[in-house]
N, C-alpha and C positions, 0 to 999 in steps of 0.2 A: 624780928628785932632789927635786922639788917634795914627795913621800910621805917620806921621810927626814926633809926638813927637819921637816915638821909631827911626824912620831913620834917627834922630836927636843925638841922644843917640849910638845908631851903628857907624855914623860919626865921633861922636864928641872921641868916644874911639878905633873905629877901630875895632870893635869885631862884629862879624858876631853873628847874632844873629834870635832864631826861634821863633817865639811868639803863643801858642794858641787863641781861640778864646777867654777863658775869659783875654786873658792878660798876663798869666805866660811863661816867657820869658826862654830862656836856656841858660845858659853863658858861654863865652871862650874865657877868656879875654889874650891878647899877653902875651908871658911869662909862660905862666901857660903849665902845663903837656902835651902831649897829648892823643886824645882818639881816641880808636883802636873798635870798635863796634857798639853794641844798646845802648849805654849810652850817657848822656851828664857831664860836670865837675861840672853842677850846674845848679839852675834854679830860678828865685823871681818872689814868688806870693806875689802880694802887698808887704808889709811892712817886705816880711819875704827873708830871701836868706839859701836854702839849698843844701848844696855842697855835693856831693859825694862819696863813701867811696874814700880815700887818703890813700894814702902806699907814703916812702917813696923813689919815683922816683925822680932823680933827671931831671929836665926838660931842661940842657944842652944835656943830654946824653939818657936819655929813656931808663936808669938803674935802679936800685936798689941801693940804697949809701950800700957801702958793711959793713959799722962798726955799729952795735946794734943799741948803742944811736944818731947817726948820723943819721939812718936811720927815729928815732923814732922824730927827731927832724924835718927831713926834710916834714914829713908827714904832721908834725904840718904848718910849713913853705908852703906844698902846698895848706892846704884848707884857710888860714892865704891870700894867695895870691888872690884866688878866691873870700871872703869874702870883701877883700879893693875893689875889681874890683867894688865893688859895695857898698864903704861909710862906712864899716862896718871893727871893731877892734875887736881883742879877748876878750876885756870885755863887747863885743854886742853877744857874742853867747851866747844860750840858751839853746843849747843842746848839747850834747857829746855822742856819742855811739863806744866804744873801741873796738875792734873786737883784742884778742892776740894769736898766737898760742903757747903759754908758761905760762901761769899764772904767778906763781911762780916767772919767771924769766924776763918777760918783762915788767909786772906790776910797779916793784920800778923803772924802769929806765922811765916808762910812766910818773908818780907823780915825777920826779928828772925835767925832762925836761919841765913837765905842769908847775908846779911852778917856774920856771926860767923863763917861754915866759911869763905868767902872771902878775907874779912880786908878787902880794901879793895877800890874797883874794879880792871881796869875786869868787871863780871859778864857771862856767856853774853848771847845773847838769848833771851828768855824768852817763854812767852805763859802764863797763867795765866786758869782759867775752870773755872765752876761745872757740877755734872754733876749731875742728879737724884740718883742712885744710885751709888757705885761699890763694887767687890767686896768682900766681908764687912763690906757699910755701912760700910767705912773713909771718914774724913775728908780724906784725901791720898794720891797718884798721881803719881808722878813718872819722867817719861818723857825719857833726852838721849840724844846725841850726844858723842861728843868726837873728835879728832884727835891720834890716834898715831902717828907716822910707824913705820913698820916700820924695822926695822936691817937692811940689804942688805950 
């Protein structure tokens, strides 16, 4: 019943999808970025969906948006994407983890754009911190959580 349901769910969105044995599925839902590796864009165990770190690629092009906050927006915009594929808004996440390669400088433009996609409080909890390096010398890194309750 459990195999039905899900290639029920596959069908019904279109999204190819891997499931382990206890259940936790891996997501990639149309539209969304793509991925070039060992990774997947995202995965829900039970009630929870955790998306991947996000840079802001944009998923026309399988670039990099080349303007700072554009870029920092788009990030937000990719895991934003992945999170609805599965029921879930930004006032359903629960976690935040900021990866910047600038403190200083990418930091106020992180908190300009967080509160703008938001709108008002109350926000995730967050943690946010500086990383020497991160992949294709992007400026930001954006890794959550959210909670989606499943429909039974």
């Amino acid at each position: 019943m459990r195999t039905l349901a899900l290639l029920a769910i596959v069908l019904a969105s279109g999204t190819a999808a891997a499931q382990s044995p206890n259940g936790v599925r891996t997501l990639s839902p149309p539209g969304a970025i793509k991925v070039e590796g060992t990774w997947s864009l995202g995965a829900r165990a039970g009630d929870f969906v955790f998306v991947a770190g996000m840079q802001g690629v944009d998923p026309a092009t399988g670039k990099l948006v080349p303007d700072p906050e554009g870029r920092i927006r788009q990030a937000f915009a990719n895991l934003r994407h992945i999170a609805q594929s599965e029921g879930a808004s930004l006032q359903d996440c629960v976690r935040l983890t900021i990866y910047v390669s600038d403190l200083a400088k990418v930091a106020p433009l992180v908190d300009k754009v967080q509160a703008e996609l938001w709108g008002k409080p109350p926000y995730p909890p967050r943690t946010m911190f500086e990383a020497k390096r991160l992949f294709d010398d992007d400026i930001i890194e954006i890794d959550s959580v959210f909670y989606a309750p499943q429909k039974r």
